[in-house]
C-alpha positions in Angstrom: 62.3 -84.5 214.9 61.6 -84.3 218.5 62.5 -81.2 220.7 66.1 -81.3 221.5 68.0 -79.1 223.6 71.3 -77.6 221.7 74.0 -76.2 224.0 76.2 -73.7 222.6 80.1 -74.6 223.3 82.3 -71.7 223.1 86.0 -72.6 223.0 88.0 -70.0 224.2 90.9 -71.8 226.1 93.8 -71.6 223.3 97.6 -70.3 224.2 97.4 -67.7 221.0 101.1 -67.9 221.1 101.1 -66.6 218.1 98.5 -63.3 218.4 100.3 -62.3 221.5 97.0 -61.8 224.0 94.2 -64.0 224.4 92.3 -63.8 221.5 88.4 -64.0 223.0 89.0 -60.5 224.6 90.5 -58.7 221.0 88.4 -56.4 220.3 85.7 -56.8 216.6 82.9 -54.0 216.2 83.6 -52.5 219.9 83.0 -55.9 221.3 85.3 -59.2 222.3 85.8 -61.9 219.7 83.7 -64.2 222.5 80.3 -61.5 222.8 80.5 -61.1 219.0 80.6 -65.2 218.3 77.7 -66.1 221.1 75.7 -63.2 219.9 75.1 -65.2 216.6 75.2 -68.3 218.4 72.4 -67.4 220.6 69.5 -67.3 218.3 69.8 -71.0 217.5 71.0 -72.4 221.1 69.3 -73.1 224.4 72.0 -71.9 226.6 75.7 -71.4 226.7 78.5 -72.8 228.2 82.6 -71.4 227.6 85.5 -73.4 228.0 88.7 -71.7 229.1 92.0 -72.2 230.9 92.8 -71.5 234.3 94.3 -68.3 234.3 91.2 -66.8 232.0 88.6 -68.1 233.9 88.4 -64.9 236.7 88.4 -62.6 234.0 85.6 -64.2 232.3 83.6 -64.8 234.9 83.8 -61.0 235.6 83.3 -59.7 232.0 80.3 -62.2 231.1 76.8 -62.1 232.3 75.7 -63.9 235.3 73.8 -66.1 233.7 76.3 -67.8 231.5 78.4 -70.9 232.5 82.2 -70.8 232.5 84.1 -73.2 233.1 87.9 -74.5 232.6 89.0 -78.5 231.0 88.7 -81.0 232.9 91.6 -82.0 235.4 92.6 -85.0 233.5 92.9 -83.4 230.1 93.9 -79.7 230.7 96.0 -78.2 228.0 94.7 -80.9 225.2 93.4 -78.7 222.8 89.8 -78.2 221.6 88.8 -81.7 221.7 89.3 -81.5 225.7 87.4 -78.5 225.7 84.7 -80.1 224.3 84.5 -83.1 226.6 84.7 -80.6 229.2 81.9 -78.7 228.1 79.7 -81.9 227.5 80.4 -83.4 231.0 79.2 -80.0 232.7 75.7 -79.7 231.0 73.1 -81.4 229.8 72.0 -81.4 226.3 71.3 -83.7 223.2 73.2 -81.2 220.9 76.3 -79.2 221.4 76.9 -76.4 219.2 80.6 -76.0 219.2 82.5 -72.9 217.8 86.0 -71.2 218.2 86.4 -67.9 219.6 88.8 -66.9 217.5 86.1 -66.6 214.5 84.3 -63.3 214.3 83.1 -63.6 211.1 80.5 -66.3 211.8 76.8 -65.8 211.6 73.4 -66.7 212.6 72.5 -67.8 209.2 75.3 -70.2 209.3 74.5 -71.3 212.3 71.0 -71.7 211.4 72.2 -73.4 208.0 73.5 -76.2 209.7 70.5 -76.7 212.4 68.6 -77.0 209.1 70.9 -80.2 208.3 71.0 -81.5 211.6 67.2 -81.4 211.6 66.9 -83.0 208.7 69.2 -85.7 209.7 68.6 -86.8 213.2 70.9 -89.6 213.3 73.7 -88.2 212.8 76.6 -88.0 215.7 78.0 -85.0 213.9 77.1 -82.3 211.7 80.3 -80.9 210.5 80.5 -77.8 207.6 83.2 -78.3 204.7 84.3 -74.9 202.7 86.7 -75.0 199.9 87.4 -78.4 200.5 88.1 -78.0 204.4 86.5 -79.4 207.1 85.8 -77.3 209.6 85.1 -79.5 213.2 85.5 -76.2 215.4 82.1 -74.9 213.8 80.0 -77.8 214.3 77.2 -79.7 215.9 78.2 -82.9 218.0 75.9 -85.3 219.6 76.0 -85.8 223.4 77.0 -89.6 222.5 80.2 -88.3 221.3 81.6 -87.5 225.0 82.5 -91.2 226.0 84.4 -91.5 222.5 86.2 -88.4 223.1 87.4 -89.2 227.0 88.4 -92.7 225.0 90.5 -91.0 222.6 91.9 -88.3 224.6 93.3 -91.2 227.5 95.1 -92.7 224.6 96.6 -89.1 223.9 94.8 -88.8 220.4 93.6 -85.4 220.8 93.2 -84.1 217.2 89.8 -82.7 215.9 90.4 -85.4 212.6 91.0 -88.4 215.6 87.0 -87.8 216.3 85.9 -87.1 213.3 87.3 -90.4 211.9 85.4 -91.9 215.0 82.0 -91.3 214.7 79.5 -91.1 211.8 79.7 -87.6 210.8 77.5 -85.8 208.5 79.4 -83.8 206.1 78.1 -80.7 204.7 79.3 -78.3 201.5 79.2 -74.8 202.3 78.8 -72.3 199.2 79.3 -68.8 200.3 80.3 -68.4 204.0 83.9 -69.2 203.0 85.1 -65.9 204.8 83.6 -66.9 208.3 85.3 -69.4 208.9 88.5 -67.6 209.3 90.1 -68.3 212.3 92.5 -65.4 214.0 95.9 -66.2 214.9 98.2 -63.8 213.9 97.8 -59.7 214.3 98.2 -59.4 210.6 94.8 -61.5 210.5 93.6 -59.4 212.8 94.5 -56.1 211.1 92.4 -57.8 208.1 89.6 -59.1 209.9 89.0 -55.0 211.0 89.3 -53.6 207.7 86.5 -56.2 206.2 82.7 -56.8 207.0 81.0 -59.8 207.7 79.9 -61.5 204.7 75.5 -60.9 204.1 74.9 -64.8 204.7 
C-alpha cells in the first residue's frame, strides 16, 4: 500500500479509582507503565501523541521528552472515557493511522504491534484493525483510521461513549490473536499489579 503515516495514541487519562495512583507513572522494569508501552510502540509509529486529564498533564509534560506531544480531551468531551481520548488525539495530529493503546498495559510488545501493522497492510481498507484474544476484543490495542474521528465526535454528542458504540460503527477488521494473550492485560487493581512484577513479558 502507499506510504502512510501511523501516529501512536497513548491513552493515559483514566481515574484508576481502583489502583489508587495514576497508573501511567507505576513503576514496570524501573520505568513508568507509559515509557515501557511507547517504547514498543515506537518501532512501528511515526510519532507519538498522549492523551491525559488535566491535572496529569504538568507532570507529563515534565517527565516526557521534549519532543513528544501531550495533550488533555477535548473541552467538549472531557471525562468520557477512552473514546474521547481518541478523538482528541486524532483532532491534534495528522495522520492516516492512529495506533492506539492503554497505558495501563505493560505487557505489550513490538511484535504485536508489528503483528497487526502486518494486517493493516495487507488490508488497506479497512477503518479498523482491532486484535481479538480468547474470544475478547481488545479496541484499546488497535489501529483506527483517521476517517473514524467525525463518527466518534457523532457518537460521543449523542453521549454513546463506549469502545463497542464505535466498533459497531465502522467496518472493523477483526483479527485472532494466538499467543500474546498475557499482553493484553490491563492493570487496575494493586493485586494486578503485584502480578504483573512477579511475571515477564511473554517472548512474542
Amino acid at each position: 500500500m502507499d506510504i502512510m503515516k501511523i501516529i501512536g495514541i497513548l491513552l493515559a487519562g483514566g481515574e484508576s479509582r481502583r489502583f489508587g495512583s495514576p497508573k501511567a507513572f507505576a513503576a514496570f522494569h524501573n520505568k513508568p507503565f507509559y515509557e515501557v508501552v511507547l517504547n514498543q510502540l515506537y518501532p512501528v509509529i511515526d510519532e507519538a501523541i498522549i492523551v491525559t486529564k488535566t491535572n496529569l498533564l504538568e507532570k507529563f509534560i515534565l517527565e516526557t521528552a521534549r519532543d513528544l506531544k501531550v495533550i488533555k480531551d477535548e473541552e467538549a468531551f472531557q471525562g468520557m472515557g477512552p473514546l474521547a481520548g481518541i478523538y482528541s488525539g486524532i483532532t491534534h495530529t495528522s495522520g492516516d493511522y492512529y495506533f492506539t493503546v492503554a497505558c495501563d498495559m505493560p505487557l505489550v510488545t513490538e511484535s504485536l504491534f508489528s503483528l497487526l501493522i502486518e494486517e493493516l497492510n495487507k488490508h488497506p481498507n479497512a477503518m479498523a484493525v482491532v486484535p481479538v484474544s480468547s474470544g475478547r476484543r481488545q479496541p484499546l490495542c488497535a489501529i483506527y483510521h483517521s476517517s473514524c474521528q467525525p463518527i466518534i465526535e457523532q457518537l460521543l454528542i449523542s453521549g454513546r461513549r463506549r469502545m463497542n458504540d464505535l466498533l459497531e460503527s465502522i467496518d472493523a477488521l477483526y483479527v485472532e490473536i494466538e499467543n500474546y494473550e498475557n499482553q493484553f492485560l490491563n492493570v487496575n487493581t494493586r493485586e494486578e499489579y503485584n502480578l504483573v512484577q512477579k511475571g515477564d513479558r511473554l517472548n512474542g
